[in-house]
Backbone bond lengths (Angstrom), bond angles and torsions (degrees), N, CA, C in turn:
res aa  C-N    CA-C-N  psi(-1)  N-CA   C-N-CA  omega(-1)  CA-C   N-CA-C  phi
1 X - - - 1.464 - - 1.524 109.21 -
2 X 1.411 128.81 111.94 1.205 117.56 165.28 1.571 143.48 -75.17
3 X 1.423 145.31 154.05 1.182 123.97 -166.74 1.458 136.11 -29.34
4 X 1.256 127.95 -46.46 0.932 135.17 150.64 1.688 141.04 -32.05
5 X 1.158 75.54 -42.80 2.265 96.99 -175.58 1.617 88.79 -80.94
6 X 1.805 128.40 -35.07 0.847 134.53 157.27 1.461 138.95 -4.27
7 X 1.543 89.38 -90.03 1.750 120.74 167.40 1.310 114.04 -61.67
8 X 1.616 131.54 -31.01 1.227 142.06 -143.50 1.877 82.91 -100.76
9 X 0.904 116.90 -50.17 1.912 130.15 -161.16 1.861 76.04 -81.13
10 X 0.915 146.35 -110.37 1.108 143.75 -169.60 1.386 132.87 16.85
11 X 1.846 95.46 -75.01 0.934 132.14 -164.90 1.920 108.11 -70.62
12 X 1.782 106.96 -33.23 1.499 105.44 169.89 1.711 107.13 -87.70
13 X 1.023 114.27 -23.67 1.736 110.22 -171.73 1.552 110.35 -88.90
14 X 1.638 116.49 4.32 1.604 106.21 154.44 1.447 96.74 -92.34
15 X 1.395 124.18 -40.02 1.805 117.83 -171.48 1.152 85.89 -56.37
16 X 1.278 146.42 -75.81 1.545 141.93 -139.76 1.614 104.91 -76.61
17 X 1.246 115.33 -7.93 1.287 107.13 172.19 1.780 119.53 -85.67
18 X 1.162 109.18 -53.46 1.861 142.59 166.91 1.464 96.58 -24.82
19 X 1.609 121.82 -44.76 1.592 128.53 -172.57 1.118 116.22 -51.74
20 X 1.015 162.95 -158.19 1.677 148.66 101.77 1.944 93.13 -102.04
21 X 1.458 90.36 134.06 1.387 116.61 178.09 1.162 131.02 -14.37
22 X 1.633 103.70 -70.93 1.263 140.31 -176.70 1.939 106.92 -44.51
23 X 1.540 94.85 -61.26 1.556 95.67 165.94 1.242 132.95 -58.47
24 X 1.396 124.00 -11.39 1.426 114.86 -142.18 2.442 67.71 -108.82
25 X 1.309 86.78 -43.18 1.773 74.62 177.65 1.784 118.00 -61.77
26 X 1.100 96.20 -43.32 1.712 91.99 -176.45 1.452 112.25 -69.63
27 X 1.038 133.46 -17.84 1.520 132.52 150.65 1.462 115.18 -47.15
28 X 1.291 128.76 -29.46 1.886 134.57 -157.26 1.760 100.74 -62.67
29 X 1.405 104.90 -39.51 1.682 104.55 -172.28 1.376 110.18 -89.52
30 X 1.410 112.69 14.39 1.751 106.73 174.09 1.537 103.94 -113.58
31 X 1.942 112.15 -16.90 1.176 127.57 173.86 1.555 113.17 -30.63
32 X 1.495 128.78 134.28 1.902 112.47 166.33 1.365 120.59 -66.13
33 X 1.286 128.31 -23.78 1.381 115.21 163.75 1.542 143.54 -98.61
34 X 1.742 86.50 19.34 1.852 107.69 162.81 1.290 124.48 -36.36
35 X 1.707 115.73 -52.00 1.616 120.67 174.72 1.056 115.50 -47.89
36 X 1.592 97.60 -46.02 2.199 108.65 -161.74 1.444 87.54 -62.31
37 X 1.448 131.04 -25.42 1.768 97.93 -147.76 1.481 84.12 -107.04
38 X 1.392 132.01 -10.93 1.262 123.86 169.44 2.015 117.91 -63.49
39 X 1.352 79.46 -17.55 1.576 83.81 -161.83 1.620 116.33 -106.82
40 X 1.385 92.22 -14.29 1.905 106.27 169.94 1.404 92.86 -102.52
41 X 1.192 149.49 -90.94 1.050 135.25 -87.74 1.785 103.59 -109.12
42 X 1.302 106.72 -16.85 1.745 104.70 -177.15 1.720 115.51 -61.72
43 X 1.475 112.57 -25.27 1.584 122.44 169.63 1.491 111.10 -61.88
44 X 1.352 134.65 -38.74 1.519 171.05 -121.22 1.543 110.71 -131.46
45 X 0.927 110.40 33.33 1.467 105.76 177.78 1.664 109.26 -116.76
46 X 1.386 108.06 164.89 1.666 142.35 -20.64 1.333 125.41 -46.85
47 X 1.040 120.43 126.90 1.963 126.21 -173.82 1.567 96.33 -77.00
48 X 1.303 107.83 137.52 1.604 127.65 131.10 1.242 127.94 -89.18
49 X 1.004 115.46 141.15 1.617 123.62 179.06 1.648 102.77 -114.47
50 X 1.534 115.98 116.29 1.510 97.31 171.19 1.280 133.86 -115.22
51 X 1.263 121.66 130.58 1.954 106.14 -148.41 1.833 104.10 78.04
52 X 1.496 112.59 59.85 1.562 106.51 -173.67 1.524 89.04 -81.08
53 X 1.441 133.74 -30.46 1.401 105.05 175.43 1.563 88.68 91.07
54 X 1.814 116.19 -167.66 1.758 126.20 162.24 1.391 115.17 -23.73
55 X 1.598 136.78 -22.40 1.048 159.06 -157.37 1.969 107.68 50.90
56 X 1.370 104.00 63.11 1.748 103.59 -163.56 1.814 82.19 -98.96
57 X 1.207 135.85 -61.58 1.963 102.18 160.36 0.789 146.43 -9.13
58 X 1.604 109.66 -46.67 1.578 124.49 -146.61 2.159 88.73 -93.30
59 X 1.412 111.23 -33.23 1.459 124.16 173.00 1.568 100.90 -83.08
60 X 1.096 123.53 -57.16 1.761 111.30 162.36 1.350 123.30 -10.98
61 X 1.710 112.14 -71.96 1.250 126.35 -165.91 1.290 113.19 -87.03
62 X 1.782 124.17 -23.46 1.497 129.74 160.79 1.714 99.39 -51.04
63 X 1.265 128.33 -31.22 1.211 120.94 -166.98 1.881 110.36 -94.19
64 X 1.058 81.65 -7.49 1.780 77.65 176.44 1.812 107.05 -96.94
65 X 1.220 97.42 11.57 1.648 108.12 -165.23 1.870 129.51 70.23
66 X 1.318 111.16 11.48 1.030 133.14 137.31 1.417 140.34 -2.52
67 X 1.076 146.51 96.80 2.012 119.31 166.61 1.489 92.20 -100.78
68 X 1.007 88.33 143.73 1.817 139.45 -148.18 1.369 113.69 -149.38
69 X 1.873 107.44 122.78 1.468 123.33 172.42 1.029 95.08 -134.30
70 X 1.559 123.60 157.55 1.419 157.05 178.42 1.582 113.81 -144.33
71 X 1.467 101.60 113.80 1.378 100.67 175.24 1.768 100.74 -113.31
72 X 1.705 119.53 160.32 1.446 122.34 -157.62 1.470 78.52 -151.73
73 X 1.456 93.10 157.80 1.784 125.98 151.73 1.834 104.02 -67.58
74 X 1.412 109.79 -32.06 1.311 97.45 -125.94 2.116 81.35 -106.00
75 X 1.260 133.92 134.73 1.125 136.49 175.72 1.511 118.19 -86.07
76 X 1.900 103.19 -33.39 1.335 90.72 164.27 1.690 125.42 -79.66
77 X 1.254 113.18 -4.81 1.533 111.83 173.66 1.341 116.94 -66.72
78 X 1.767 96.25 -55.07 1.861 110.74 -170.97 1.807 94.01 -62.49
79 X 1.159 141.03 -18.25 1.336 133.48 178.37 1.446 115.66 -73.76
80 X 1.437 105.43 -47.53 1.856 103.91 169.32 1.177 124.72 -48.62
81 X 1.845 109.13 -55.11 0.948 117.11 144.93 1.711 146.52 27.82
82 X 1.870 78.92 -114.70 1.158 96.66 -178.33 1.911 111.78 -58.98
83 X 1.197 113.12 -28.45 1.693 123.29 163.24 1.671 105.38 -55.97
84 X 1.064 135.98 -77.26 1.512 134.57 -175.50 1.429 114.25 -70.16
85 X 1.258 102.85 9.13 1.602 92.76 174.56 1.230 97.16 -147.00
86 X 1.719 132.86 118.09 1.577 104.04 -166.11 1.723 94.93 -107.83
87 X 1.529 103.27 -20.53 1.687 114.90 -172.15 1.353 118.00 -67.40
88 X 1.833 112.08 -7.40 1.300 113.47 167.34 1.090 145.70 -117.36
89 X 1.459 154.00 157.87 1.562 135.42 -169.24 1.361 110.99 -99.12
90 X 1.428 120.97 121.92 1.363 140.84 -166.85 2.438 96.44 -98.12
91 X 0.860 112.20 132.51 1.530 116.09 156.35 2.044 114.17 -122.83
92 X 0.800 77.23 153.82 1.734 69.35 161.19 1.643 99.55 -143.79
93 X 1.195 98.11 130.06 1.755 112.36 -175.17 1.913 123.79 171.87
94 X 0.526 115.68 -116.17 1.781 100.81 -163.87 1.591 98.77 -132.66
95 X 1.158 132.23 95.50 1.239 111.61 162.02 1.477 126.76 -37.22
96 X 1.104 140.25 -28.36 1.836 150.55 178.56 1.207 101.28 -68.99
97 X 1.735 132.53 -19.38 1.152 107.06 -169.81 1.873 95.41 -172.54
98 X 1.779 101.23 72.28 1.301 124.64 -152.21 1.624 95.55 -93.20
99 X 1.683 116.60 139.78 1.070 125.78 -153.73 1.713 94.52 -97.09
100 X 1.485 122.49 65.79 1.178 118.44 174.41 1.479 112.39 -140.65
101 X 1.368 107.71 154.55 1.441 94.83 173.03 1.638 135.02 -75.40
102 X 1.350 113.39 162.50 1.489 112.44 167.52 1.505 118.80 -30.90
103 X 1.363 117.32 129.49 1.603 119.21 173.26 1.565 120.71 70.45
104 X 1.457 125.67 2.32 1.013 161.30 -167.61 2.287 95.17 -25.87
105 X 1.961 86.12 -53.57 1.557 90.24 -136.80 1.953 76.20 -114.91
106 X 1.494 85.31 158.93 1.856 103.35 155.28 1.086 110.21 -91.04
107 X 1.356 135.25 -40.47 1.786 123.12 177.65 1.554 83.33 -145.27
108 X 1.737 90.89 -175.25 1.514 121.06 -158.53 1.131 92.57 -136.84
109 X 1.660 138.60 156.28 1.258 132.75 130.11 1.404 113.43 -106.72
110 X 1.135 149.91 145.30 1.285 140.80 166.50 1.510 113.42 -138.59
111 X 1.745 122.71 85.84 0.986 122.86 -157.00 1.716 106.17 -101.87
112 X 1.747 122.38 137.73 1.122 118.53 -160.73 1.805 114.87 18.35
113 X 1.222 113.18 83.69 1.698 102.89 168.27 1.880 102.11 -155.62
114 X 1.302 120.29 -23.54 1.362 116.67 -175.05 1.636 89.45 -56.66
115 X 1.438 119.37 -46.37 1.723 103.64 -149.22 1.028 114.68 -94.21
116 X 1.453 120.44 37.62 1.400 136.38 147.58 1.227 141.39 -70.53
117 X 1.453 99.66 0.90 1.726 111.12 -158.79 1.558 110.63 -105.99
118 X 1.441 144.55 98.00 1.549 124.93 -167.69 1.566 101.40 -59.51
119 X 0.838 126.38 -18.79 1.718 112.95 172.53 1.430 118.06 -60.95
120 X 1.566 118.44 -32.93 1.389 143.70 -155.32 1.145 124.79 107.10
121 X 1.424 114.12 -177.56 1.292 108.17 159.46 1.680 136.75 -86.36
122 X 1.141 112.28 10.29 1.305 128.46 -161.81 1.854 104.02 -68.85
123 X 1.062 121.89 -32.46 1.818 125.17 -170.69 2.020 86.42 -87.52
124 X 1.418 130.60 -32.42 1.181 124.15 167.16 1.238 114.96 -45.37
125 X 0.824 137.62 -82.17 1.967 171.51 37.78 1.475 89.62 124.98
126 X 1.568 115.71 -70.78 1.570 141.66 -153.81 2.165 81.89 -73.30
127 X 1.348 117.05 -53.72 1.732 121.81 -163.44 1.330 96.32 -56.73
128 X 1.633 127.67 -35.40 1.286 114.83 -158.63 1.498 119.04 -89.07
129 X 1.764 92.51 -7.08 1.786 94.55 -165.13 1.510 81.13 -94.71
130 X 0.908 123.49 -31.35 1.579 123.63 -161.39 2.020 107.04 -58.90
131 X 1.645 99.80 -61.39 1.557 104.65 160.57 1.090 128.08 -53.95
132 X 1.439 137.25 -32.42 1.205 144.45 -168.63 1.877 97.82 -76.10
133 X 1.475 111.16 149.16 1.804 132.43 179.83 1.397 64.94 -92.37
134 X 1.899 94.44 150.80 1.246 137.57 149.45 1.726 107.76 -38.77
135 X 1.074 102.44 139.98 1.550 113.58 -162.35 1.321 127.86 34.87
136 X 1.431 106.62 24.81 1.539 99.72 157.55 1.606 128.39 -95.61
137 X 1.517 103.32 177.49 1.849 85.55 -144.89 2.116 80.89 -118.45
138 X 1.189 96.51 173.84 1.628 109.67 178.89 1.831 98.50 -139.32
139 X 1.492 89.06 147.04 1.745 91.75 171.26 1.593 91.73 -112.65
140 X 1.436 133.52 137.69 0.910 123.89 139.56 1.769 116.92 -139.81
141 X 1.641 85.36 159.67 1.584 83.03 -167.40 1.716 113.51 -122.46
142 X 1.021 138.48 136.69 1.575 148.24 162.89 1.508 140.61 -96.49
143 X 1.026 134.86 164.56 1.186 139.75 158.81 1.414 122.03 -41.69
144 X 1.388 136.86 92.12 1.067 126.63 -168.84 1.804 119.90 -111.19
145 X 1.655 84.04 135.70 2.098 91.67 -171.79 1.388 93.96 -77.70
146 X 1.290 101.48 107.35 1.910 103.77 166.02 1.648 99.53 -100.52
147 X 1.365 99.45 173.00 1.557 98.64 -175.06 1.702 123.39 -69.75
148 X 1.832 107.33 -18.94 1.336 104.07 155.48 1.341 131.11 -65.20
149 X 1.130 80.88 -37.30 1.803 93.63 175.34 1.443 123.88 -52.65
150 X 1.444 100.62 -54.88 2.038 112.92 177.69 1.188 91.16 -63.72
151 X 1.462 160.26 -51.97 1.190 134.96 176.80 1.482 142.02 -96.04
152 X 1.110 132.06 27.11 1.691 174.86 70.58 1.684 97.91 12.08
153 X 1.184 112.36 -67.84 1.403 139.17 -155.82 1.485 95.34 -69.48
154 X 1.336 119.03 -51.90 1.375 137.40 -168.41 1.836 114.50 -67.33
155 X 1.860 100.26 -35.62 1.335 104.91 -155.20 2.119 89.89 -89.05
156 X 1.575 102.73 -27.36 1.608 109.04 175.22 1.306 107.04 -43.31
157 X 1.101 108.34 -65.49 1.618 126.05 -173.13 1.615 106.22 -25.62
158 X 1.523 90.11 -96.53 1.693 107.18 162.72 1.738 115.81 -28.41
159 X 1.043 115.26 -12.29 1.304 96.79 -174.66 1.985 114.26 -128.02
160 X 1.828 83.07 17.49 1.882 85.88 -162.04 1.656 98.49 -90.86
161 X 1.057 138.06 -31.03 1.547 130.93 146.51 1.882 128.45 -4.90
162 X 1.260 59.76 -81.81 1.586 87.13 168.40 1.495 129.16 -56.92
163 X 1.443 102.05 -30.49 1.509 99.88 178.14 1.492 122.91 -97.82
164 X 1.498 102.99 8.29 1.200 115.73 -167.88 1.673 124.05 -103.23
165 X 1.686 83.64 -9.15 1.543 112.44 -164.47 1.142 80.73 -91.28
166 X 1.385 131.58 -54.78 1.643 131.45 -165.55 1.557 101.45 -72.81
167 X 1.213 140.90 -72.48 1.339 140.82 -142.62 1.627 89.93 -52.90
168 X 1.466 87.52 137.99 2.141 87.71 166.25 0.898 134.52 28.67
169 X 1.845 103.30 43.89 1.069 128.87 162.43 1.977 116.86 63.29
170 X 1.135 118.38 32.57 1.761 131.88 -160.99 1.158 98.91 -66.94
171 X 1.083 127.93 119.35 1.384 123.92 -172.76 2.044 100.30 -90.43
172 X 1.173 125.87 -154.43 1.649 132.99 -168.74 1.165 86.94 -74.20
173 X 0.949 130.03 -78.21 1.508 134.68 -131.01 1.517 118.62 -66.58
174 X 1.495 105.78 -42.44 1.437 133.17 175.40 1.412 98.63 -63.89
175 X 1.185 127.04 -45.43 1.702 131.93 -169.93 1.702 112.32 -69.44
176 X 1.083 86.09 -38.40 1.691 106.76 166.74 1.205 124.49 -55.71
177 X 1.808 107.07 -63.44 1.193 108.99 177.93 1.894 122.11 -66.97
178 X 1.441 109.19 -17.89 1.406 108.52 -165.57 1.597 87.09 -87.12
179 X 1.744 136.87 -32.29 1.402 111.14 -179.18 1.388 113.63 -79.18
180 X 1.403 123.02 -21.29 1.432 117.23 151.43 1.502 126.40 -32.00
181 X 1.266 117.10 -39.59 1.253 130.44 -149.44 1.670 94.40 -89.83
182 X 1.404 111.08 -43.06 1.541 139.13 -163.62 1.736 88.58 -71.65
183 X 1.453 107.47 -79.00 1.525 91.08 168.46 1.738 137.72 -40.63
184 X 1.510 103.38 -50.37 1.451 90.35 168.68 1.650 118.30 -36.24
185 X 1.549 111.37 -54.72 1.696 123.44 -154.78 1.733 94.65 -74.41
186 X 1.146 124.77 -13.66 1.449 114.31 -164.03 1.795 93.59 -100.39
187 X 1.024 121.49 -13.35 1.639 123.94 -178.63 1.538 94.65 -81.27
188 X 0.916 123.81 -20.76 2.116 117.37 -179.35 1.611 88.74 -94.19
189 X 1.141 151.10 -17.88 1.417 132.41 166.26 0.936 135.86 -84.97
190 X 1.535 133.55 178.86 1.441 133.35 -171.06 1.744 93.12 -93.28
191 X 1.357 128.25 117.10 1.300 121.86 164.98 1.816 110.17 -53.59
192 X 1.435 118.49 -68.62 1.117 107.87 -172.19 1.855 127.23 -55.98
193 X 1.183 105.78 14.90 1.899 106.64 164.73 1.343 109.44 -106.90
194 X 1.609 112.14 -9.73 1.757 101.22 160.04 1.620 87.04 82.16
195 X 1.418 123.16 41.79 1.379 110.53 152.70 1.672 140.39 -25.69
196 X 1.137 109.89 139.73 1.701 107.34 177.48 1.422 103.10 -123.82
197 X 1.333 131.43 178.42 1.471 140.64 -168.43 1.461 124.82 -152.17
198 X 1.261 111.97 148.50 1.669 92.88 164.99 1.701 110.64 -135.78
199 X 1.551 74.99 148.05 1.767 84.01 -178.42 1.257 124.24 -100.35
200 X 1.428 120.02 132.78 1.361 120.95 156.34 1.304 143.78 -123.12
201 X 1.519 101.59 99.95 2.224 93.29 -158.75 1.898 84.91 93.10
202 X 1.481 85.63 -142.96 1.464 89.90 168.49 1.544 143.14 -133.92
203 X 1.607 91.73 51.25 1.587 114.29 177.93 1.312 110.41 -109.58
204 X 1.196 128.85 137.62 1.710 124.66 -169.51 1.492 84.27 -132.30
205 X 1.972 102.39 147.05 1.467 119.41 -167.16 1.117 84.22 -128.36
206 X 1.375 133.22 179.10 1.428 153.04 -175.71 1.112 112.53 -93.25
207 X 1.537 155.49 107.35 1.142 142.09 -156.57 2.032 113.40 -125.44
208 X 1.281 96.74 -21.64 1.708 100.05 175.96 0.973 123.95 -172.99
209 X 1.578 139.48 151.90 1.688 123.25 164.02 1.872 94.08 -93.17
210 X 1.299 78.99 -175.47 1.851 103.67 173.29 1.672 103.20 -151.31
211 X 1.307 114.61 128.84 1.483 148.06 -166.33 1.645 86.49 -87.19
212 X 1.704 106.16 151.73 1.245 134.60 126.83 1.358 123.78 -83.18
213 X 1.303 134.78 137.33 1.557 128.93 170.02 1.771 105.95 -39.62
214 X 1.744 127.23 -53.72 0.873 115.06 178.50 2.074 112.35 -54.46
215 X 1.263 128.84 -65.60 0.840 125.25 167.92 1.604 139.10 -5.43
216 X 1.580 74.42 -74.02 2.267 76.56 150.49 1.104 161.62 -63.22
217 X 1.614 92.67 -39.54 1.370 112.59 141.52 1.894 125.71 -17.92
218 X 1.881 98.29 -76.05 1.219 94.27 167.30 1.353 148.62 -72.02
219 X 1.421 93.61 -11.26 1.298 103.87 174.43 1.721 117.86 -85.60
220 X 1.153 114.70 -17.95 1.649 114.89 166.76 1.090 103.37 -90.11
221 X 1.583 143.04 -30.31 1.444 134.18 160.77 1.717 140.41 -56.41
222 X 1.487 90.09 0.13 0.870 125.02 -173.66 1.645 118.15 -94.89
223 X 1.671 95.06 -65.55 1.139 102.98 163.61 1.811 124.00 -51.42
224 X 1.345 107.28 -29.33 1.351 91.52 -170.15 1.700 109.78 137.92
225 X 1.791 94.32 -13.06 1.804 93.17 -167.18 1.351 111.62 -98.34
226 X 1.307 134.91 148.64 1.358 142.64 176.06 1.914 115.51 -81.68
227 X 0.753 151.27 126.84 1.378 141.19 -162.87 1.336 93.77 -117.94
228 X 1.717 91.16 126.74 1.992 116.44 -171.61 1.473 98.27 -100.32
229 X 1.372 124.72 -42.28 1.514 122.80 -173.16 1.745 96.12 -146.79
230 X 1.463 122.49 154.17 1.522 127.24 136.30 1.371 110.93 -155.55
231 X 1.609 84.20 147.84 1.570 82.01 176.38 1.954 104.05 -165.63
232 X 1.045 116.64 171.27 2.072 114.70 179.81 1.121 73.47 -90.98
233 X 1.545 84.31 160.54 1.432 145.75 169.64 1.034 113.83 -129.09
234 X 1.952 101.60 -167.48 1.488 102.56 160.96 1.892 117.86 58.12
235 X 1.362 85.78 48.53 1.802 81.85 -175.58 1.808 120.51 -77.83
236 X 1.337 93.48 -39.98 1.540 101.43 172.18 1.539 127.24 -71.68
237 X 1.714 98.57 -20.49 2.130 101.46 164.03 1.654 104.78 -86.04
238 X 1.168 125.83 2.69 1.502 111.84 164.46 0.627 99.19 -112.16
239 X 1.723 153.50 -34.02 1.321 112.41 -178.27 1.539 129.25 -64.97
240 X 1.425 100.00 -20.09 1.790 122.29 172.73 1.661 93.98 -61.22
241 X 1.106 119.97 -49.54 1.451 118.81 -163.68 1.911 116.85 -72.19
242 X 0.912 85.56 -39.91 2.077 110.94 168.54 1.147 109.94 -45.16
243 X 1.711 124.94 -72.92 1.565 146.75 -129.72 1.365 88.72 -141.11
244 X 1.465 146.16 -11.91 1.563 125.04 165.17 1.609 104.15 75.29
245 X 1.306 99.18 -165.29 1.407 124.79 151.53 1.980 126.81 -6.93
246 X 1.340 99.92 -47.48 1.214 127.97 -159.36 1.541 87.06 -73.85
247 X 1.340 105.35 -53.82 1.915 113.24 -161.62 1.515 85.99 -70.21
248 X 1.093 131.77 -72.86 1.853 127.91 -172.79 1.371 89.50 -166.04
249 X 1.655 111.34 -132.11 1.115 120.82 -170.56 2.378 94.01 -176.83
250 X 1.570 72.21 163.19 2.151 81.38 -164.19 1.447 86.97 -78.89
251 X 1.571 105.47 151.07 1.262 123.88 150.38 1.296 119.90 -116.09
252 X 1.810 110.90 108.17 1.498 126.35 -176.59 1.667 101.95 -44.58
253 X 1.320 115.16 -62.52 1.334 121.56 175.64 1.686 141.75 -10.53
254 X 1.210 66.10 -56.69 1.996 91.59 169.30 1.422 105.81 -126.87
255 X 1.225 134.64 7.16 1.360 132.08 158.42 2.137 96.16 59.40
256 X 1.496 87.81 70.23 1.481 89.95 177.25 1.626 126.09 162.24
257 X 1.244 122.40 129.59 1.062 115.48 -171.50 0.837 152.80 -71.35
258 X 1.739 121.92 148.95 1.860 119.73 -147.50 1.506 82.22 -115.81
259 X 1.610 119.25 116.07 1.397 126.87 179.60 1.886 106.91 -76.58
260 X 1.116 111.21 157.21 1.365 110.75 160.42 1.475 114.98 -99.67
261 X 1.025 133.63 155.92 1.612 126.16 161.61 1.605 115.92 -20.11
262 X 1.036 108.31 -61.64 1.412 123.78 178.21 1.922 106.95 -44.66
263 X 1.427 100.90 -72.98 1.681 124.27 163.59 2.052 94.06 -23.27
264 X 1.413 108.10 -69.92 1.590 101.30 -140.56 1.670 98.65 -71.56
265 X 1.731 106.52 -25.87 1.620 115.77 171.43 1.404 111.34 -33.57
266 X 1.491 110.22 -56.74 1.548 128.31 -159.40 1.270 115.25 -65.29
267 X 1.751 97.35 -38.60 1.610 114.49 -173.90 1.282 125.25 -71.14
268 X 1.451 101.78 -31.90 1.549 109.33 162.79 1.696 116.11 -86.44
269 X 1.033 125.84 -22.15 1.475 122.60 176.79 1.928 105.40 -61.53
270 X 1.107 98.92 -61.13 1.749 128.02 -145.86 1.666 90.43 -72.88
271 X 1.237 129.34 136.48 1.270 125.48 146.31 1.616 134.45 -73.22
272 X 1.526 139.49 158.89 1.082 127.43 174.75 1.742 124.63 -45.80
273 X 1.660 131.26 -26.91 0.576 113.62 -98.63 1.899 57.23 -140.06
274 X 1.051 115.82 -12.81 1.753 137.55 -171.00 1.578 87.79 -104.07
275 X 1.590 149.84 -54.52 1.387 149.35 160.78 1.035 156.56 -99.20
276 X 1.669 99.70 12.56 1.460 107.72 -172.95 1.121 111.93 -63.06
277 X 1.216 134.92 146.04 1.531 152.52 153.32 1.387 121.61 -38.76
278 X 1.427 96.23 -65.69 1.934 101.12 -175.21 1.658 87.25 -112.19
279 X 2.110 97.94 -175.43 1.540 117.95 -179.04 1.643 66.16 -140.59
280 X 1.938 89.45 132.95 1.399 123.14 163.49 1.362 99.01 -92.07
281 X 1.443 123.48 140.15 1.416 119.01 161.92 1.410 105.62 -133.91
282 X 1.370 126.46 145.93 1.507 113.51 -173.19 1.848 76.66 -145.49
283 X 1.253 82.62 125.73 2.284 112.48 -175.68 1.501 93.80 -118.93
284 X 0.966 91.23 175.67 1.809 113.72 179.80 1.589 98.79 -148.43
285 X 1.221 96.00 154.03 1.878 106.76 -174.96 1.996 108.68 -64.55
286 X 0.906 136.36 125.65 1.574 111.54 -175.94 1.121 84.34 -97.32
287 X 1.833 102.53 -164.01 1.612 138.22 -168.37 1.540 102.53 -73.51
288 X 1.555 90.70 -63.70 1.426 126.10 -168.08 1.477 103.41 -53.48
289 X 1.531 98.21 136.55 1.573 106.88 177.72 1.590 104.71 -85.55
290 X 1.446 113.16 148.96 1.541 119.07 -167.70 1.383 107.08 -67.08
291 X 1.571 112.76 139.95 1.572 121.92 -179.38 1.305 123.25 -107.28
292 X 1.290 142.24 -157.44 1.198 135.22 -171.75 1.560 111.00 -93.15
293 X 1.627 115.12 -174.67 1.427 110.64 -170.24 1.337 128.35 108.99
294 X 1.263 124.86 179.25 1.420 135.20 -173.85 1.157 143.68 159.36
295 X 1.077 128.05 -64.01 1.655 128.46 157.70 1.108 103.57 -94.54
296 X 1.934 108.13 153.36 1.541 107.75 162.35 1.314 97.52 -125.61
């Protein structure tokens, strides 16, 4: 695992730990893409889950009567796991290079986890068509550049100097050295996925890309996958993600957002499609063996 895959595996397996279980599953049927998986995936079985994370899917779909696998980075997750969930199969190992055989699965889910990878997602992409039976389908979902987003994104930029000088009092030098640091980490990424980072002190690691709808496109056409539906979601975690503070703020509790005046203004103005958060994509395995390509 290199530094990066590091911080990234880390950084979700204390959140996913902090939860208690039980909640993080009884949230799954208030989830927005509960219908879709009610409505793809029961033809499609045995499920993979890739990047199950707490594995609260992998107990989701044990509960719909389901067989259900979850593979993780993370060993202490797939261990809880495999304890709170006994009806399902937990791995811990690499999605890029998953210890199963050819044709393994009827569907896939792979929710926010391909665009974790500074290489890309492309060695993901290639694992899932490979496991997946002939005409079986995968949902996966990403970070998606909506047009609030590309300019949100734009005004951060311009304004991260500046905020760095102010927060906790940062004097020059320190501000300096942490966009130094920011530049170093952004020269190991792909500029065109609109990299993000995380900081600590003042070392920044690579933490995600974010897709265009065109983007994905080629990059699952690539891989090999046929695309049945896509479209954003997730309207109320981007607008939180856009406008901050201003829009409301998340409630862990109910796993969902408490708008402010400001927030519910936006929500009714703005369409999904102007803030969604993630890009749902739901592919099917094709004929055709995967060709060259990648970003558009």
């Amino acid at each position: 695992m290199n530094p990066a895959d590091s911080v990234i595996s880390d950084t979700f397996e204390q959140g996913f730990l902090r939860i208690p279980f039980e909640r993080q599953v009884a949230h799954c049927d208030h989830y927005e893409l509960a219908p879709l998986f009610r409505r793809r995936l029961p033809g499609h079985q045995p499920v993979l889950e890739a990047g199950c994370g707490s594995g609260r899917w992998v107990a989701w779909m044990v509960n719909q009567g389901w067989q259900a696998t979850g593979i993780d980075w993370s060993e202490a997750l797939c261990r809880r796991a495999r304890q709170s969930v006994p009806g399902g199969t937990f791995v811990a190992g690499d999605m890029r290079a998953m210890p199963f055989p050819d044709e393994s699965f009827g569907s896939l889910l792979s929710l926010g986890a391909v665009e974790h990878d500074v290489e890309g997602p492309q060695a993901a992409l290639k694992e899932y068509r490979r496991v997946l039976r002939p005409g079986g389908i995968a949902i996966i979902t990403v970070p998606f550049v909506s047009p609030v987003r590309r300019v949100m994104r734009r005004v951060k930029e311009l304004l991260r100097p500046c905020a760095y000088l102010v927060r906790a009092g940062l004097g020059l030098r320190p501000a300096v050295r942490i966009m130094g640091n920011l530049r170093a980490a952004r020269r190991a990424a792909r500029p065109e996925w609109r990299p993000e980072f995380l900081r600590e002190g003042e070392r920044w690691s690579f933490f995600q890309y974010n897709f265009t709808t065109r983007q994905m496109r080629s990059l699952l056409d690539a891989a090999g996958f046929e695309i049945v539906e896509q479209f954003a979601d997730f309207k109320d975690e981007g607008i939180l993600h856009n406008f901050g503070p201003l829009a409301g703020a998340y409630d862990f509790q109910d796993s969902r957002v408490r708008f402010s005046p400001v927030g519910r203004l936006i929500r009714r103005m703005l369409p999904v499609r102007w803030v969604g958060y993630m890009l749902c994509c739901v592919v099917s395995k094709s004929a055709a063996k995967p060709g060259g390509g990648g970003a558009a």
